[in-house]
N, C-alpha and C positions, 0 to 999 in steps of 0.2 A: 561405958568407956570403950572406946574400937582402939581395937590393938592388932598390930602383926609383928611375931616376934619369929626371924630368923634362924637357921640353926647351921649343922654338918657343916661348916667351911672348913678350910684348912688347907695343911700343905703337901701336896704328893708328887709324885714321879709322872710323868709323859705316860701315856698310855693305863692311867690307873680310873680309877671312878670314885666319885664321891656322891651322897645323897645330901642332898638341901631340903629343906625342910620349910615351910612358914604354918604357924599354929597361928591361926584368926579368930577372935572372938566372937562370941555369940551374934553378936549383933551384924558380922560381918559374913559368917561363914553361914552355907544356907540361903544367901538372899548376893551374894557378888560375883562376879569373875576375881578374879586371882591369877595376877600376871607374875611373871618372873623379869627380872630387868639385871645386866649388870653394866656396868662401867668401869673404862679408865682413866683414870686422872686424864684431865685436858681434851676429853675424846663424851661425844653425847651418850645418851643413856641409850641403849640396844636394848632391845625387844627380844627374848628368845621364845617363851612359850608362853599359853595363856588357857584357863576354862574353866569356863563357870559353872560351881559348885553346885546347882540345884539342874539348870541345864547342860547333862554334863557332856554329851553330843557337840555342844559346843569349845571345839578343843583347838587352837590353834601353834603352829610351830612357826619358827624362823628357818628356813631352806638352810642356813646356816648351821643351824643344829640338829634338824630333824632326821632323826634314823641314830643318832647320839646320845640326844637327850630324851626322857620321857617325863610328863608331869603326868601327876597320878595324885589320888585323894583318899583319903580316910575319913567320913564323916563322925566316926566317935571319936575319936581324936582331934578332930574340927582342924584337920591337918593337909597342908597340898606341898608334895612333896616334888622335884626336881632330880630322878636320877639322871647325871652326868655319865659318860661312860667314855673308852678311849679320849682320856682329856693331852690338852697339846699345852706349852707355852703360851699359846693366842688366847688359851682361856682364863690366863689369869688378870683377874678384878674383883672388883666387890660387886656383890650378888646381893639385888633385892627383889623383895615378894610385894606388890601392889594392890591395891581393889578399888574398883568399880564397880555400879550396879552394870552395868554391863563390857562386853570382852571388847571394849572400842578401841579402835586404830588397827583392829585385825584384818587381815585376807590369807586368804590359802597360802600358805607358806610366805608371808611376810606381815612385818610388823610397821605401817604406814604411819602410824603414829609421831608426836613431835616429842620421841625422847620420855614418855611415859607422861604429860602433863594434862590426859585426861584421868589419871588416876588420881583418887582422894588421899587415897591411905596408903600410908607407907612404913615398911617397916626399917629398924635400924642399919643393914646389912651384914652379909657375911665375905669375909674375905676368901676367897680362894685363890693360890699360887700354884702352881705347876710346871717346874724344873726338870 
């Protein structure tokens, strides 16, 4: 069964940090990239960070977030996590984690991608707000 479940969303103040979480199943973590994506109502799905689990040199940001946000990974936890860090109002939407066998629609500091729709797998998201 391939699953990614979500976590850490919630609501904070301007300037706070939160950590996001996606827990991938076996069959997923080990063998994919694991993208971060969030959206807002009415607006495409954004590209913020991405890399993949086995090659993990392979690590991509969005110029947008990078130097803010960091993805990072635990493989006993079968975990790739999203700290957020000085977060603004612009960062509030729903936050998802995606996989691919590979980091596709990446380049250096952008995500060229059509809105995540090379990715299989999805998770449910999480909502973050920031007020």
């Amino acid at each position: 069964h391939v699953q990614l479940v979500e976590s850490g969303g919630g609501s904070v103040q301007a300037g706070e940090s939160l950590r996001l979480s996606c827990k991938a199943s076996i069959n997923i973590y080990g063998s994919h990239c694991i993208a971060w994506f969030r959206q807002i109502p009415g607006k495409e799905r954004e590209g913020l960070a991405a890399r993949h689990t086995v090659e993990t040199g392979r690590t991509f940001y969005a110029a947008a977030v990078e130097g803010r946000f960091t993805i990072s990974q635990d493989n006993a936890e079968r975990t790739v996590y999203l700290q957020m860090n000085n977060l603004a109002p612009e960062d509030t939407a729903m936050y998802y984690c995606a996989a691919a066998p590979a980091c596709m629609g990446w380049v250096p500091g952008e995500y060229l991608g059509a809105g995540g729709s090379q990715y299989t797998y999805w998770g449910q998201g999480t909502q973050v707000t920031v007020s």
